[in-house]
Every structure is written in structure tokens, then in C-alpha cells.
N, CA, C and O atoms as CSV, one atom per row, in Angstrom:
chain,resi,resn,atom,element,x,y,z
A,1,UNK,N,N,30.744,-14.324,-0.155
A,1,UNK,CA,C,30.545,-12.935,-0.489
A,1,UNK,C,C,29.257,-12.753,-1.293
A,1,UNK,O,O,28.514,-11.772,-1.257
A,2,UNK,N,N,29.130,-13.762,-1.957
A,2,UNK,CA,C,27.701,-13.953,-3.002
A,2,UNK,C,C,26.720,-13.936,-2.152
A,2,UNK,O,O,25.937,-12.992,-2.258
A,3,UNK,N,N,26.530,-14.729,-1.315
A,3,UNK,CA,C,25.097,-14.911,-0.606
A,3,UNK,C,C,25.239,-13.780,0.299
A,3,UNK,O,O,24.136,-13.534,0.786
A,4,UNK,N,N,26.447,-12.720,0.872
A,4,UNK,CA,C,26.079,-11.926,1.950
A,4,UNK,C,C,25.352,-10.460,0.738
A,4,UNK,O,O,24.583,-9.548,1.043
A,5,UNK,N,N,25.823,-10.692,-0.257
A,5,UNK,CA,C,25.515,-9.175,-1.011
A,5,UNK,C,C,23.943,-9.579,-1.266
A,5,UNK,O,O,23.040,-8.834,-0.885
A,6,UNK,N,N,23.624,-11.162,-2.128
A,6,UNK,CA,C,21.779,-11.628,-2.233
A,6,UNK,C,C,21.228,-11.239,-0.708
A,6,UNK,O,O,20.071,-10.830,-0.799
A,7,UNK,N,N,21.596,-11.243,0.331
A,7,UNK,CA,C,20.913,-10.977,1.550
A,7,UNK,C,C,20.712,-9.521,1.758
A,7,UNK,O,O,19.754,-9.229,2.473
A,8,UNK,N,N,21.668,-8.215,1.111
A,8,UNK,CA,C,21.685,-7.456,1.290
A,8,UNK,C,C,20.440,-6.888,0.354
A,8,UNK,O,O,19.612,-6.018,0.624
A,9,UNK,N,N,20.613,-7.741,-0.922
A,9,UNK,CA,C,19.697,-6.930,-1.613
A,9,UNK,C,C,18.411,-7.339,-1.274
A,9,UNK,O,O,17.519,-6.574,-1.641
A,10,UNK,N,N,18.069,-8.369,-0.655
A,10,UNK,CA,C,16.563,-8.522,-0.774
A,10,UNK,C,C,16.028,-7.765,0.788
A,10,UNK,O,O,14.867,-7.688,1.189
A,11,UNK,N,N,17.021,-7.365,1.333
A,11,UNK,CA,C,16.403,-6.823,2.436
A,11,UNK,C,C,16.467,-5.397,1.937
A,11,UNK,O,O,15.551,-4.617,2.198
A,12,UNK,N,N,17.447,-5.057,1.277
A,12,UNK,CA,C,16.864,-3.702,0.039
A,12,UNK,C,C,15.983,-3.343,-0.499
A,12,UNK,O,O,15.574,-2.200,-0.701
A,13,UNK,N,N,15.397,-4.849,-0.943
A,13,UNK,CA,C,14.365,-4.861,-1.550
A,13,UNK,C,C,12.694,-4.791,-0.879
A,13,UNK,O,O,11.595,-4.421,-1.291
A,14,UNK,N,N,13.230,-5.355,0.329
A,14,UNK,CA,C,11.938,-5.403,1.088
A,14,UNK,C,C,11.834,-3.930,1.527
A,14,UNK,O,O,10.698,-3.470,1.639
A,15,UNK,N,N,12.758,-3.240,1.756
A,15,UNK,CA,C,12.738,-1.731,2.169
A,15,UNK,C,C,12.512,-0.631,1.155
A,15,UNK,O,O,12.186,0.491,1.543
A,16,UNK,N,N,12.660,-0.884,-0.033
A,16,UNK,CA,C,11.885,-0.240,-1.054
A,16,UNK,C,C,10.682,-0.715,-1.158
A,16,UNK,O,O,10.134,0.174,-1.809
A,17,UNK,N,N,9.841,-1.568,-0.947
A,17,UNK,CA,C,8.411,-2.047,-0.964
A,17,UNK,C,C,8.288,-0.908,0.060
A,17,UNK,O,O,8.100,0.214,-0.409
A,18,UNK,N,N,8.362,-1.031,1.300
A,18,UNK,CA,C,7.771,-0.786,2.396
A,18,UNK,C,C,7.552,0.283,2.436
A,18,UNK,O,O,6.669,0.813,3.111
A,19,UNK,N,N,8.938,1.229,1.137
A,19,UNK,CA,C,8.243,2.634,1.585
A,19,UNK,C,C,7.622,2.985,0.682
A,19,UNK,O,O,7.026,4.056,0.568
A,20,UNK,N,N,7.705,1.912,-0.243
A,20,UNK,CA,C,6.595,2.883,-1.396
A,20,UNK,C,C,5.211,2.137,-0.801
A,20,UNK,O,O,4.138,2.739,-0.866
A,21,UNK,N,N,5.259,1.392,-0.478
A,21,UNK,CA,C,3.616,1.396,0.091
A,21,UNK,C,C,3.106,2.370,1.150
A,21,UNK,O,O,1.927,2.687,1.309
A,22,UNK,N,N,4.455,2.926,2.053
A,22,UNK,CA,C,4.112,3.887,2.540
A,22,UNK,C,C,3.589,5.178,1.949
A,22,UNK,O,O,2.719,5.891,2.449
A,23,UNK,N,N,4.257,5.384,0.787
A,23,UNK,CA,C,4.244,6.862,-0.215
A,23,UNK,C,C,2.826,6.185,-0.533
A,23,UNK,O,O,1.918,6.990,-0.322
A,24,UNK,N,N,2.452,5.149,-0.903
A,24,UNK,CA,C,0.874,5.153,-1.364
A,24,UNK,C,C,-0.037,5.261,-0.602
A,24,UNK,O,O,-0.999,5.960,-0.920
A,25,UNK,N,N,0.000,4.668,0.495
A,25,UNK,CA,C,-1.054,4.801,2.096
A,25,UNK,C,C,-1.070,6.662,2.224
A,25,UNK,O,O,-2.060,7.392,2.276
A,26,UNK,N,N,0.178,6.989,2.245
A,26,UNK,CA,C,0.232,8.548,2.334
A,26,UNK,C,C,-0.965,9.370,1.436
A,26,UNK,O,O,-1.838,10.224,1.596
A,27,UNK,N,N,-0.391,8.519,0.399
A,27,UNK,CA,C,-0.462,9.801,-1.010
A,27,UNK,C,C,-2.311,9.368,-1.104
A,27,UNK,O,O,-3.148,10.270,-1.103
A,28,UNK,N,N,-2.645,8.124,-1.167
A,28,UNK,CA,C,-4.298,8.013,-1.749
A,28,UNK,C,C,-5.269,8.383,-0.951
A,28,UNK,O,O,-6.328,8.140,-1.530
A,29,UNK,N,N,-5.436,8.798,-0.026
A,29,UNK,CA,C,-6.465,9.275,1.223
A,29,UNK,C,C,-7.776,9.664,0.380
A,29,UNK,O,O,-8.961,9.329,0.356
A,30,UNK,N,N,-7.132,10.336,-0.135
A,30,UNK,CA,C,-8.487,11.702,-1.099
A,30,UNK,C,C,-6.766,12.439,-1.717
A,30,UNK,O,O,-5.858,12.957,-1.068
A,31,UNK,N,N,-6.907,12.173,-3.210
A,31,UNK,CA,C,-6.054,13.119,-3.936
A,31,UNK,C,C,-7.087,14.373,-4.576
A,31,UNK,O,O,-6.645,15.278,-5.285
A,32,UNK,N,N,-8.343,14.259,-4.237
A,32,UNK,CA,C,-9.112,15.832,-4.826
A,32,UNK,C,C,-9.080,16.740,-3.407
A,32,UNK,O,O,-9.144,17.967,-3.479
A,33,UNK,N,N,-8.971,16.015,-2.050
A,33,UNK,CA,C,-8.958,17.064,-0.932
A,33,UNK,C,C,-7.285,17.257,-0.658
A,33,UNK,O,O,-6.769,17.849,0.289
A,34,UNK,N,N,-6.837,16.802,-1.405
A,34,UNK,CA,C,-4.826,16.328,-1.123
A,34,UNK,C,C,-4.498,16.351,0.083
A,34,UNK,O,O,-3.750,17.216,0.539
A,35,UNK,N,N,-5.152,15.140,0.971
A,35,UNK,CA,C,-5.005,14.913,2.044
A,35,UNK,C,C,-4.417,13.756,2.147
A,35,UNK,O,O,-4.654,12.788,1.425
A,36,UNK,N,N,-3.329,13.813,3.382
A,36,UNK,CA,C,-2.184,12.448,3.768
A,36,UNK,C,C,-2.601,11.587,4.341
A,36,UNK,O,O,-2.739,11.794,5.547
A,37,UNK,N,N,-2.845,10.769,4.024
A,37,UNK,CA,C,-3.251,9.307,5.089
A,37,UNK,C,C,-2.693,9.491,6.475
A,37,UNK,O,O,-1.544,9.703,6.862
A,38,UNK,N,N,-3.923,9.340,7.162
A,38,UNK,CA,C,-3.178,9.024,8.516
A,38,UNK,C,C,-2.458,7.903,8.977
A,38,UNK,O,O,-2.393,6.843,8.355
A,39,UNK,N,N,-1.918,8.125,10.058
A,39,UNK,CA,C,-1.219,6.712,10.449
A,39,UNK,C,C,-2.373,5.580,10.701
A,39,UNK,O,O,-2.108,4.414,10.409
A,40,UNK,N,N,-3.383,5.846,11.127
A,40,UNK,CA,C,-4.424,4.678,11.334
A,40,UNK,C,C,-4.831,4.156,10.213
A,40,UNK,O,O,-5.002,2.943,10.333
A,41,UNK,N,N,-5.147,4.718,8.764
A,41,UNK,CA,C,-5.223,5.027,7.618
A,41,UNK,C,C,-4.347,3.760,6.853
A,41,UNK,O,O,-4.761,2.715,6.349
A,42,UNK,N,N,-2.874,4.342,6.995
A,42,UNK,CA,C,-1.676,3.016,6.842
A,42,UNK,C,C,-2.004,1.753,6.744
A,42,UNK,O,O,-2.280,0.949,5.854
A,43,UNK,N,N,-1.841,1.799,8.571
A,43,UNK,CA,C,-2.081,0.341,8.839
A,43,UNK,C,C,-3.492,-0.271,8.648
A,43,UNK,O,O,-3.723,-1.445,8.937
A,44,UNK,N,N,-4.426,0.576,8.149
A,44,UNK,CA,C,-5.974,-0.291,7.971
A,44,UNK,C,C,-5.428,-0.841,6.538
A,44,UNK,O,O,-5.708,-2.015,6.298
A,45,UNK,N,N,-4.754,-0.199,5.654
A,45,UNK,CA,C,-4.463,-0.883,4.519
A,45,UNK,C,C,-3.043,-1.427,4.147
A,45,UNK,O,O,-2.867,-1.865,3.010
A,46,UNK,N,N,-2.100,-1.417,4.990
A,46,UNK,CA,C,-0.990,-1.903,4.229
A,46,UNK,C,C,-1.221,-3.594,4.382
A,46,UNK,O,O,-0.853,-4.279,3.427
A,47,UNK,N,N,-1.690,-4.125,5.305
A,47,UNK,CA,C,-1.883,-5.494,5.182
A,47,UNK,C,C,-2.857,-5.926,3.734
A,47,UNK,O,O,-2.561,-6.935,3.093
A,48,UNK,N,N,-3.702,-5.284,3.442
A,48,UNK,CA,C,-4.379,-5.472,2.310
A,48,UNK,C,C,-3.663,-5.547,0.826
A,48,UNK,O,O,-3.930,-6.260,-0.141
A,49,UNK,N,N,-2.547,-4.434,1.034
A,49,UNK,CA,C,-2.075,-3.628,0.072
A,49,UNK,C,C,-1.115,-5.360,-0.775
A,49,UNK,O,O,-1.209,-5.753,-1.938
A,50,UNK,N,N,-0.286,-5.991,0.410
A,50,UNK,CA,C,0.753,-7.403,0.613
A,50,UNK,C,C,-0.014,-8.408,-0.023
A,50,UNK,O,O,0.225,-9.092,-1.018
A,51,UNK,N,N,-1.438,-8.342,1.108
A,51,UNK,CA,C,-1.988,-9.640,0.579
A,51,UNK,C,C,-2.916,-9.738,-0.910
A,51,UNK,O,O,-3.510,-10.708,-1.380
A,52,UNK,N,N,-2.803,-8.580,-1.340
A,52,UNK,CA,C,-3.962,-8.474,-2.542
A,52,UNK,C,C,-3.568,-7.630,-3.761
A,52,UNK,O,O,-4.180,-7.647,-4.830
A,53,UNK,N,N,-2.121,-6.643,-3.400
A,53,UNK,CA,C,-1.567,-5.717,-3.975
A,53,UNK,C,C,-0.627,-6.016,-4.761
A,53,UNK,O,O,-0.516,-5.487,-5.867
A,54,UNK,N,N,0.416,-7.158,-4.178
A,54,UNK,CA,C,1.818,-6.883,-3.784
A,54,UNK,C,C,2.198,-6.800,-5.245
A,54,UNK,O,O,3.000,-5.919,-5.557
A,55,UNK,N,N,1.709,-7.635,-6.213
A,55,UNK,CA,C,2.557,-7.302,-7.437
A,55,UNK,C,C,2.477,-6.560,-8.482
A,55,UNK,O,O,2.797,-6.732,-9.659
A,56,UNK,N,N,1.602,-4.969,-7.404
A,56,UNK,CA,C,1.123,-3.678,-7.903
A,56,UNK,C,C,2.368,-2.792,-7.975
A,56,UNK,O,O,2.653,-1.919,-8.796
A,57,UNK,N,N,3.235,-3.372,-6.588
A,57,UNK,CA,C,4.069,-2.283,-5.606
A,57,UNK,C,C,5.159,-2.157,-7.042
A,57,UNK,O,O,5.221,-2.966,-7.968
A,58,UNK,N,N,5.810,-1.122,-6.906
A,58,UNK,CA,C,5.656,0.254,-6.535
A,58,UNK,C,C,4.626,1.104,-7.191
A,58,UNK,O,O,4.601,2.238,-6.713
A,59,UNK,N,N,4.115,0.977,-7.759
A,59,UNK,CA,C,3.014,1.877,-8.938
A,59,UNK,C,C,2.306,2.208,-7.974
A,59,UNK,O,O,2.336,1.219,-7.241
A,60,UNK,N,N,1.527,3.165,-7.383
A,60,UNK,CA,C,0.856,3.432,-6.655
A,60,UNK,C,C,-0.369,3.723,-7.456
A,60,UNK,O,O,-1.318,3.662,-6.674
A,61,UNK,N,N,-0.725,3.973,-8.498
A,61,UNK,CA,C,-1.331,3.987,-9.366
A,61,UNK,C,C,-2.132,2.672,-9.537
A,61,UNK,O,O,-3.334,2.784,-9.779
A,62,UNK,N,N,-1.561,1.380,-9.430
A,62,UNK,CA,C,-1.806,0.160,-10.236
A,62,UNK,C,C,-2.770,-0.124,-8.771
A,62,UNK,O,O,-3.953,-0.462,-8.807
A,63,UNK,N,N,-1.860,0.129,-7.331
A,63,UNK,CA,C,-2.310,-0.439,-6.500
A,63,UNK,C,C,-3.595,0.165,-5.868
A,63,UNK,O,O,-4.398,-0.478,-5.191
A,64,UNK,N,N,-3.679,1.377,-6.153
A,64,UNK,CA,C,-5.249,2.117,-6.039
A,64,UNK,C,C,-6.107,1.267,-6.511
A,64,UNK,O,O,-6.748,0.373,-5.958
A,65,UNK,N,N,-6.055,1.678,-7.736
A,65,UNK,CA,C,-6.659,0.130,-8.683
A,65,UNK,C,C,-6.996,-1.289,-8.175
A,65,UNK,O,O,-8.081,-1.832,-8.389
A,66,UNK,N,N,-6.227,-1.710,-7.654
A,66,UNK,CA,C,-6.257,-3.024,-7.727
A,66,UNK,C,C,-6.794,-3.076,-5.890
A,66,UNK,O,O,-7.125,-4.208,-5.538
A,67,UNK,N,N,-6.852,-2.407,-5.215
A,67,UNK,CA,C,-7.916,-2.421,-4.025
A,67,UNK,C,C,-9.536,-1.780,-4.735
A,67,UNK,O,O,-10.746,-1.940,-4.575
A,68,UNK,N,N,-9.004,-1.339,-5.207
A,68,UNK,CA,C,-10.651,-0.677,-5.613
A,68,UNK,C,C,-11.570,-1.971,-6.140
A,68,UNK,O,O,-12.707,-2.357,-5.871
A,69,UNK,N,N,-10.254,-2.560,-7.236
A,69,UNK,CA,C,-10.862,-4.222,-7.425
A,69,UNK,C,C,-11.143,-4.920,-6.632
A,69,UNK,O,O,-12.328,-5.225,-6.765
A,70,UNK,N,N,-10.610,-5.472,-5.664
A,70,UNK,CA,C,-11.130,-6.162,-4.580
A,70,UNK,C,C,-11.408,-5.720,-3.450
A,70,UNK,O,O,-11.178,-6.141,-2.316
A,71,UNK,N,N,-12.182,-4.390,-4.036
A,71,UNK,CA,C,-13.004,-4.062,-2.468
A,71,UNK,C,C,-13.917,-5.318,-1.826
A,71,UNK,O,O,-13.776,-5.630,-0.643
A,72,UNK,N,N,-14.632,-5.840,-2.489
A,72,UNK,CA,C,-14.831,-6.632,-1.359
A,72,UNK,C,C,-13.694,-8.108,-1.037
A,72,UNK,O,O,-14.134,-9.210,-0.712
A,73,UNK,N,N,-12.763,-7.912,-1.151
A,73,UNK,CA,C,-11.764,-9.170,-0.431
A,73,UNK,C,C,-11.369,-7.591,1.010
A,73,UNK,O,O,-10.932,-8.011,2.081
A,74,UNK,N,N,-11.537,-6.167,0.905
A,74,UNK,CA,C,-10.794,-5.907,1.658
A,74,UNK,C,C,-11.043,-6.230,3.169
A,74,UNK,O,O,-12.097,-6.694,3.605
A,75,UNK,N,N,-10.023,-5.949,3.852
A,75,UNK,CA,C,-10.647,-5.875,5.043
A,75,UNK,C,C,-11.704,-5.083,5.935
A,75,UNK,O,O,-12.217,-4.129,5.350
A,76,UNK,N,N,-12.070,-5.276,7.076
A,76,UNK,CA,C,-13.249,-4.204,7.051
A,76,UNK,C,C,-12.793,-2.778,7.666
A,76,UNK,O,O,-13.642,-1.904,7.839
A,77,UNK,N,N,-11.021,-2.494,8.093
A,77,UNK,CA,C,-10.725,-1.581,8.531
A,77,UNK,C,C,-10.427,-0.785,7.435
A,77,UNK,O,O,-10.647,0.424,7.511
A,78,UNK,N,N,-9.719,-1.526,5.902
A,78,UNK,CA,C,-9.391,-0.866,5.042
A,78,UNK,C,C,-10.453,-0.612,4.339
A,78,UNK,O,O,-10.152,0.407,3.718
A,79,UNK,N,N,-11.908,-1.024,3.947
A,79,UNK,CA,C,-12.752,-0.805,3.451
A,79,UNK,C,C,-13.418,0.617,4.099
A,79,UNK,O,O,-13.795,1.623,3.497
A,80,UNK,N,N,-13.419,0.364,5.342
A,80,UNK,CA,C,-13.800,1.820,5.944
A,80,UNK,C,C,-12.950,3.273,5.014
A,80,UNK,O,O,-13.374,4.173,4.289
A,81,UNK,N,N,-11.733,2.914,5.468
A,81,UNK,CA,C,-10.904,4.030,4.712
A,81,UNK,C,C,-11.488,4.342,3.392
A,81,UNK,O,O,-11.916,5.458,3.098
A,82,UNK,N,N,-11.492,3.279,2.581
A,82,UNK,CA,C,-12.002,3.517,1.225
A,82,UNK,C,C,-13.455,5.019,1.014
A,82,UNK,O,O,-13.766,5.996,0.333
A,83,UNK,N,N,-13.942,4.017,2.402
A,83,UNK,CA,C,-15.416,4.463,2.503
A,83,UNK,C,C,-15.591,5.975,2.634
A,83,UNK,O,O,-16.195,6.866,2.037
A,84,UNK,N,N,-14.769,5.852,3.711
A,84,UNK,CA,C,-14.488,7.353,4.215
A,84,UNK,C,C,-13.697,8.394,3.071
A,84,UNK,O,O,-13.693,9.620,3.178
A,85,UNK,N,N,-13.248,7.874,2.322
A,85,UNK,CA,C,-12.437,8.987,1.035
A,85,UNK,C,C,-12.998,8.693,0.107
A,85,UNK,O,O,-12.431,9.170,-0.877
A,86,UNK,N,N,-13.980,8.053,-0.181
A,86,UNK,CA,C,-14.948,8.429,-0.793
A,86,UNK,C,C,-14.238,7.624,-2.393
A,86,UNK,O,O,-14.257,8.287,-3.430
A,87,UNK,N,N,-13.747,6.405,-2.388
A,87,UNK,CA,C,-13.149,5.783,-3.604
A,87,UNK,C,C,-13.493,4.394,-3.345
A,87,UNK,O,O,-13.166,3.517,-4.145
């Protein structure tokens, strides 16, 4: 019963990551034009967000930040984004 509830939660857990990285891909586009990330938008950065972010998540705050820090580790699809919103 122990290990089926630890299985439950970490796949809980992986599903609260996922959407708050979603709420951040959403939410950071441009917060002065308060525009939503597109879906292309997302995926140029959620791989970035895992490999360079992850122990930002959930703060969306921290994790702005902490791509802005390693703009150059980003990738060059998520760097575009950056580019393009102007952060």
C-alpha cells in the first residue's frame, strides 16, 4: 500500500511541475504586452526550463530569472523566444 500511494505521489508530483511550467511558458512571453505564450513558444522552452530550471519550478518568478541567467546555455529555439519578447 506504501509504495502504491509513493507512486501516486510522485506522478502527482511530476504533474504539478508540468503545469506550472506550463503557467510559466504561458504567463512570461512579454508581461508589459500581457501576452500568452504560444504553443511553439512552450515547447522552444520547456526543455530548457528541466534542464537548467528545474529547481526554480514552481516560482515562475525564480525561473524567468534563472533562463535569463543562462541565456547563453539556452537553446537556440528558446533563445529566439527570449529574443523576440524582448527579455
Amino acid at each position: 500500500m506504501k509504495a502504491r500511494f509513493l507512486r501516486f505521489a510522485g506522478v502527482r508530483s511530476r504533474a504539478h511541475r508540468a503545469s506550472t511550467v506550463g503557467l510559466f511558458l504561458t504567463m512570461f512571453a512579454s508581461a508589459a504586452q500581457a501576452q500568452q505564450g504560444t504553443p511553439e513558444q512552450r515547447r522552444a522552452c520547456t526543455p530548457d526550463v528541466y534542464r537548467l530550471c528545474a529547481g526554480e519550478i514552481p516560482n515562475v518568478r525564480a525561473i524567468t530569472a534563472c533562463l535569463r541567467r543562462n541565456r547563453s546555455s539556452l537553446s537556440e529555439a528558446c533563445r529566439t523566444v527570449f529574443d523576440q519578447a524582448g527579455g
